[in-house]
Backbone as CSV, one residue per row, in Angstrom:
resi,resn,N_x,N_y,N_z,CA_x,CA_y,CA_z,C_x,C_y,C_z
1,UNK,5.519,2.162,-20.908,5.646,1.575,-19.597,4.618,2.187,-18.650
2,UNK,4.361,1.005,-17.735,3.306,1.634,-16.849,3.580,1.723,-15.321
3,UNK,2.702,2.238,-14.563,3.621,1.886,-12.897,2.126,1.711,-12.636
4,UNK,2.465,0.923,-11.255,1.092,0.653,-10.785,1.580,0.979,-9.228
5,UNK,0.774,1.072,-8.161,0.678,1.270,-7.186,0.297,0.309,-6.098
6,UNK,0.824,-0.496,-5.255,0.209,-1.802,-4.258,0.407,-0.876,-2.937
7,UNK,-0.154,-0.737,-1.916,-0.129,-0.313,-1.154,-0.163,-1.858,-0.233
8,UNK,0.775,-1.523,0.427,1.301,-3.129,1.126,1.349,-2.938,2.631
9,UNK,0.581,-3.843,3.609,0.982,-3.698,4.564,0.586,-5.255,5.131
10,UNK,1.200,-6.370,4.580,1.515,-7.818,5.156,-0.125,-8.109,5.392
11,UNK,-1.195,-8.035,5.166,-2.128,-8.298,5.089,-2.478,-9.167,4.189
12,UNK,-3.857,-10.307,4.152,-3.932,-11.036,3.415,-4.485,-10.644,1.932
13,UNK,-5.423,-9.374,2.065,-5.767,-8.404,0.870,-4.635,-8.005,0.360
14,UNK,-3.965,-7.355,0.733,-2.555,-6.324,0.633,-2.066,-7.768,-0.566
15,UNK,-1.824,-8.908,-0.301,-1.476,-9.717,-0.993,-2.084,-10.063,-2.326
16,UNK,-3.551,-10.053,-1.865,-4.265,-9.895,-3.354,-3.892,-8.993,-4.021
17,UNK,-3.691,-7.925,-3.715,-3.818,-6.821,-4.401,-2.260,-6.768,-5.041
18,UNK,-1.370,-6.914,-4.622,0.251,-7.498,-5.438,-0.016,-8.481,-6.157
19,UNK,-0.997,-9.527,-5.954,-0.955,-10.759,-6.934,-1.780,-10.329,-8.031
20,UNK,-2.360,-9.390,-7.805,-3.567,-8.576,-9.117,-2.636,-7.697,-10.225
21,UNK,-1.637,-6.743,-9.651,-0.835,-6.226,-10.090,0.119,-7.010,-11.111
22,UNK,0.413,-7.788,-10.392,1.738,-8.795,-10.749,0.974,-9.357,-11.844
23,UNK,-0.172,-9.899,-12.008,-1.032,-10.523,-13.272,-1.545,-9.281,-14.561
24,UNK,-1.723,-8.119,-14.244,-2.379,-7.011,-14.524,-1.184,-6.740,-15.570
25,UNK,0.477,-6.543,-14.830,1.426,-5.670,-15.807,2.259,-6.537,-16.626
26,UNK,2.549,-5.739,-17.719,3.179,-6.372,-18.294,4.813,-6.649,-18.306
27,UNK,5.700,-6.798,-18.725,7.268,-7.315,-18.747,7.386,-5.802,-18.855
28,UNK,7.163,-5.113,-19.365,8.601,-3.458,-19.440,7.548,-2.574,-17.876
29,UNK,6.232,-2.687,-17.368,6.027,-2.498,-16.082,6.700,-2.594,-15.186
30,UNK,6.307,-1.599,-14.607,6.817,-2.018,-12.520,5.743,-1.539,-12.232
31,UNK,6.114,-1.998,-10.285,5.248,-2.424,-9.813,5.555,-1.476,-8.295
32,UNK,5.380,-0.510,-7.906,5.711,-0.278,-7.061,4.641,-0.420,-5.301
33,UNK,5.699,-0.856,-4.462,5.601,-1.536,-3.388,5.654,-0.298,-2.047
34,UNK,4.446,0.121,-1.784,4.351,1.212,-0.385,3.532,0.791,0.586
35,UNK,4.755,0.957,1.683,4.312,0.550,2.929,4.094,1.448,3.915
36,UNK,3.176,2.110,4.292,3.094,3.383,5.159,2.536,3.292,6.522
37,UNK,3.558,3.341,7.383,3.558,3.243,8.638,2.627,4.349,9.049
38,UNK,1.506,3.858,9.987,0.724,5.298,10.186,0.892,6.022,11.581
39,UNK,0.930,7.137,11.460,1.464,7.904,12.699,-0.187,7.888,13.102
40,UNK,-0.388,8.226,14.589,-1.560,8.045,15.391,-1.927,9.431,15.828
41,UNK,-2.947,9.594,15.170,-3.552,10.808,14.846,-3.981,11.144,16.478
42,UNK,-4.575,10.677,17.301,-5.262,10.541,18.608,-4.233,9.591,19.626
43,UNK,-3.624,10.725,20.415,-3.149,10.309,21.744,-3.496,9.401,22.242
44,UNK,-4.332,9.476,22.705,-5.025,8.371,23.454,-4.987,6.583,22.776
45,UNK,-5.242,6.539,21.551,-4.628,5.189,21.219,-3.615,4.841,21.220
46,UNK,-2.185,5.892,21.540,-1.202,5.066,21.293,-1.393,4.322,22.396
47,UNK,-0.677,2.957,22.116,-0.344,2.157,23.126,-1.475,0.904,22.671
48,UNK,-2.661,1.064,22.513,-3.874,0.521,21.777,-3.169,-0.213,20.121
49,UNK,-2.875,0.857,19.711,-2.632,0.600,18.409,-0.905,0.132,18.056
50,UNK,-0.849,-1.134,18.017,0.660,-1.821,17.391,1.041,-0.774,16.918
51,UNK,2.757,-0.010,16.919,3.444,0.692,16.330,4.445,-0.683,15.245
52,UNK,4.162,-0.585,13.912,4.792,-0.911,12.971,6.425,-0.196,13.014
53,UNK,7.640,-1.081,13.508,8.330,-0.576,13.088,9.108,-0.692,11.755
54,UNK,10.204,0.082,11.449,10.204,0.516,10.367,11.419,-0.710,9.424
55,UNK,11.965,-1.717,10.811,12.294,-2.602,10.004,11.255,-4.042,9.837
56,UNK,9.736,-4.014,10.498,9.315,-4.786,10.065,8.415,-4.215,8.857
57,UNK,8.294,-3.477,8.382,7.966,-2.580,7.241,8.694,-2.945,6.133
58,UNK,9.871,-2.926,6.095,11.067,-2.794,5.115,10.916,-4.683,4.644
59,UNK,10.983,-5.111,5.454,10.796,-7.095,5.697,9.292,-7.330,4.961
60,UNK,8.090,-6.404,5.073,7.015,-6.776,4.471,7.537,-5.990,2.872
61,UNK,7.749,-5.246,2.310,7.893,-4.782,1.087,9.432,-5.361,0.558
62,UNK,9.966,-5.597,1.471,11.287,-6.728,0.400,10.564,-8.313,0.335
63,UNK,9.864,-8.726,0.475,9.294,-10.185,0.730,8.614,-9.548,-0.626
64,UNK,7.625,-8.981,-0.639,6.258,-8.064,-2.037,7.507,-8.026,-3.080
65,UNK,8.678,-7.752,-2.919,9.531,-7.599,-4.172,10.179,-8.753,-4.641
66,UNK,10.309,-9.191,-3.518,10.938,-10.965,-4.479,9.999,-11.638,-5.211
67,UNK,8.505,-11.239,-4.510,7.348,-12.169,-5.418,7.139,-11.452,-6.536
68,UNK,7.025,-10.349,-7.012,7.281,-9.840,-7.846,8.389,-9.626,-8.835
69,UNK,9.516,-10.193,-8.584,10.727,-10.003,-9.280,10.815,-11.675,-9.660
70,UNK,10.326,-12.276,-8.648,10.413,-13.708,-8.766,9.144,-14.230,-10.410
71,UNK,8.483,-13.116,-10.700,7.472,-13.264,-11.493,7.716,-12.478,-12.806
72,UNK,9.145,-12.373,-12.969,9.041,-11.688,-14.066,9.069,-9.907,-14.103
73,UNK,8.576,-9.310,-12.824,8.374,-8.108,-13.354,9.310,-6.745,-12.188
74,UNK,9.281,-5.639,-12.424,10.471,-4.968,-12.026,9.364,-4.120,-10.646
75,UNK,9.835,-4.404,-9.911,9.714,-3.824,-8.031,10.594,-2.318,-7.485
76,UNK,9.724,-1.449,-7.221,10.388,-0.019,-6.533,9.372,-0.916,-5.084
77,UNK,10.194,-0.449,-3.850,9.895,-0.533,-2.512,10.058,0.599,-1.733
78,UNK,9.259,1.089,-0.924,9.492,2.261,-0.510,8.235,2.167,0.715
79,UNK,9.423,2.769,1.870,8.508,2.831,3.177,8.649,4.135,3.966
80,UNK,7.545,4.554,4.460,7.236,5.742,4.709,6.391,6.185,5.333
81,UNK,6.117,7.137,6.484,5.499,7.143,7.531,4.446,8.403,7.786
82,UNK,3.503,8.328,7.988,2.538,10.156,7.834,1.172,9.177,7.973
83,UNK,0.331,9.614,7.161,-1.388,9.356,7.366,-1.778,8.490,5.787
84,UNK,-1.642,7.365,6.264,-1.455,6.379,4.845,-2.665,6.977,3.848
85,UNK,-3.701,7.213,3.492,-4.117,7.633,2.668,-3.609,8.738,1.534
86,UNK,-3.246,9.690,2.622,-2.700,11.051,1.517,-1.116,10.726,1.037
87,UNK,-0.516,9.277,2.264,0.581,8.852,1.723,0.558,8.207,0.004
88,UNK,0.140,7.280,0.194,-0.475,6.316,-1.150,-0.941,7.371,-2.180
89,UNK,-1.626,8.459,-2.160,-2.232,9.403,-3.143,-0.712,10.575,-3.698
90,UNK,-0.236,10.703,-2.378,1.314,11.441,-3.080,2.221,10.605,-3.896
91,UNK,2.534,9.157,-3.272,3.620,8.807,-4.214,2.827,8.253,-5.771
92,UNK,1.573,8.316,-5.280,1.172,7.633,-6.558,1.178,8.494,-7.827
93,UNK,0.714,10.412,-7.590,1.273,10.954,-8.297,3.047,11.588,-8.542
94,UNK,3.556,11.430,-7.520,5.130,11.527,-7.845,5.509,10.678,-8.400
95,UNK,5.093,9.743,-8.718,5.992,8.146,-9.391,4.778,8.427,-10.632
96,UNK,3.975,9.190,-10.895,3.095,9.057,-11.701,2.615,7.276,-12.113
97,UNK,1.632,7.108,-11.296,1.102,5.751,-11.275,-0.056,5.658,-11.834
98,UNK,-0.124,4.739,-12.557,-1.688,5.112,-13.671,-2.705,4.344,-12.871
99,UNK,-2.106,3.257,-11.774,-3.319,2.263,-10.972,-2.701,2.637,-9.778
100,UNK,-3.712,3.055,-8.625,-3.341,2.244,-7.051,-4.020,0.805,-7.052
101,UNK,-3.692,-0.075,-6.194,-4.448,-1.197,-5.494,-4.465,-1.538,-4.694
102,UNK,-4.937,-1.822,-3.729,-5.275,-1.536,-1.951,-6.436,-2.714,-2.028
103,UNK,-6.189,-3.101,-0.691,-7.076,-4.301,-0.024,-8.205,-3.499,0.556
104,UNK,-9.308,-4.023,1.018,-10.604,-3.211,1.061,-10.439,-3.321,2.319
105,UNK,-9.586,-3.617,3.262,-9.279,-3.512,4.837,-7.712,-4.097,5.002
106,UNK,-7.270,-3.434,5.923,-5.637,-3.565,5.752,-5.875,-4.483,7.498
107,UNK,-4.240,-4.468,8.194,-4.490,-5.141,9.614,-5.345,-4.764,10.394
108,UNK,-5.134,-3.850,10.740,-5.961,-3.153,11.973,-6.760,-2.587,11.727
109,UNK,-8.087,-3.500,12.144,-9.485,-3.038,13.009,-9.664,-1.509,13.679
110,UNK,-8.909,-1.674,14.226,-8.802,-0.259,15.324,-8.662,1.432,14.483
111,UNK,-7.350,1.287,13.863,-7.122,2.225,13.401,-8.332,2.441,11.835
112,UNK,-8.944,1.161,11.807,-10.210,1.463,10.533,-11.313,2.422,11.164
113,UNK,-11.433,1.688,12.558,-12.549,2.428,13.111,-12.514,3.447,13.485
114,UNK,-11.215,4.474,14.180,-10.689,5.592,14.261,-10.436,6.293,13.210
115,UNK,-10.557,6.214,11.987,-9.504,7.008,11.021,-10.452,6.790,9.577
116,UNK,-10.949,6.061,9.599,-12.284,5.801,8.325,-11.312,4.753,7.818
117,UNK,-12.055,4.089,6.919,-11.693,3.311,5.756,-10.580,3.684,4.983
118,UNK,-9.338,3.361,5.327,-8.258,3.775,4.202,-8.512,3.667,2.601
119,UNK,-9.197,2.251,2.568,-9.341,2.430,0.754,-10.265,3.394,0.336
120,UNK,-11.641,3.821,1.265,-12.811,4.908,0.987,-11.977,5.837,0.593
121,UNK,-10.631,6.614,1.495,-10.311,7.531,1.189,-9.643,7.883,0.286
122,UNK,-8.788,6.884,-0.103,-7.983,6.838,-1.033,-8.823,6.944,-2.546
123,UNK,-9.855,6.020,-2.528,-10.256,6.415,-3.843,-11.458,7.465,-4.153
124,UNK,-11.910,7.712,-3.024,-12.404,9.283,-2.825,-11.139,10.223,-3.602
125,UNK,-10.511,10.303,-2.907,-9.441,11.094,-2.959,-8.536,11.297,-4.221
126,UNK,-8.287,10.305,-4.920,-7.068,10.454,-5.585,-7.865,10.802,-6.657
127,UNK,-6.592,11.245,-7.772,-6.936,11.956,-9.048,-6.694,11.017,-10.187
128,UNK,-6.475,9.504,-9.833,-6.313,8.344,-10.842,-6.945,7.215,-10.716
129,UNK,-7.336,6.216,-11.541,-8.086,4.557,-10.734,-7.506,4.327,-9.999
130,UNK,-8.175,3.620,-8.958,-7.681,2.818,-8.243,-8.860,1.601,-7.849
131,UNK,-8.150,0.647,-7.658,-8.352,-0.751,-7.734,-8.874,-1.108,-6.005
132,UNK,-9.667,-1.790,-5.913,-10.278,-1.560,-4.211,-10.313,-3.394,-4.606
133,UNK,-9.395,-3.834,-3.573,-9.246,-6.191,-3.702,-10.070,-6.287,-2.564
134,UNK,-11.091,-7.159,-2.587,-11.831,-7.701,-1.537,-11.580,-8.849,-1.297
């Protein structure tokens, strides 16, 4: 069995990247579904930057699990809040995940331009493939 990693945040990539997964694993796979609310590193944007709350979070990764369950294959959902990069790189080794997959730009503009490229970092960063959906 394998686990894979979607890093989900209601985006139209974020979607590719579950529909890549969902094609990618096989029947005894899962698929796990992380949604990481990002805390705002710089004062000064809050207020700038949409605060995701944590039940429209929960509403984007139970929607990622029906399409996925609806397809045959088995869904962990899990939402969680810190600095989405090193988020996505922890659970991916606690759930030991052999793939991440991440959209090559998630919603917000803003917080890309403040905070770098979430997928740069992520696959800078992590110690497994990961899958970058354009």
């Amino acid at each position: 069995m394998s686990r894979f990693l979607v890093a989900c945040d209601g985006s139209e990539l974020s979607g590719k990247a579950l529909e890549k997964a969902i094609t990618m694993a096989r029947e005894d796979d899962e698929i796990v579904v992380l949604y990481v609310i990002p805390q705002t590193l710089i004062e000064e944007f809050r207020g700038i930057i949409p605060e995701v709350t944590k039940a429209e979070a929960q509403d984007v990764v139970n929607k990622a699990a029906d399409t996925v369950k609806a397809r045959g294959r088995k869904a962990i959902v899990l939402v969680r809040e810190g600095d989405i990069a090193k988020e996505i790189i922890h659970f991916a080794q606690e759930l030991e995940c052999s793939l991440i997959l991440i959209g090559s730009r998630g919603m917000s503009k803003i917080s890309t331009f403040a905070l770098g490229s979430v997928a740069e970092q992520v696959a800078k960063n992590a110690d497994r493939a990961v899958l970058i959906i354009k």
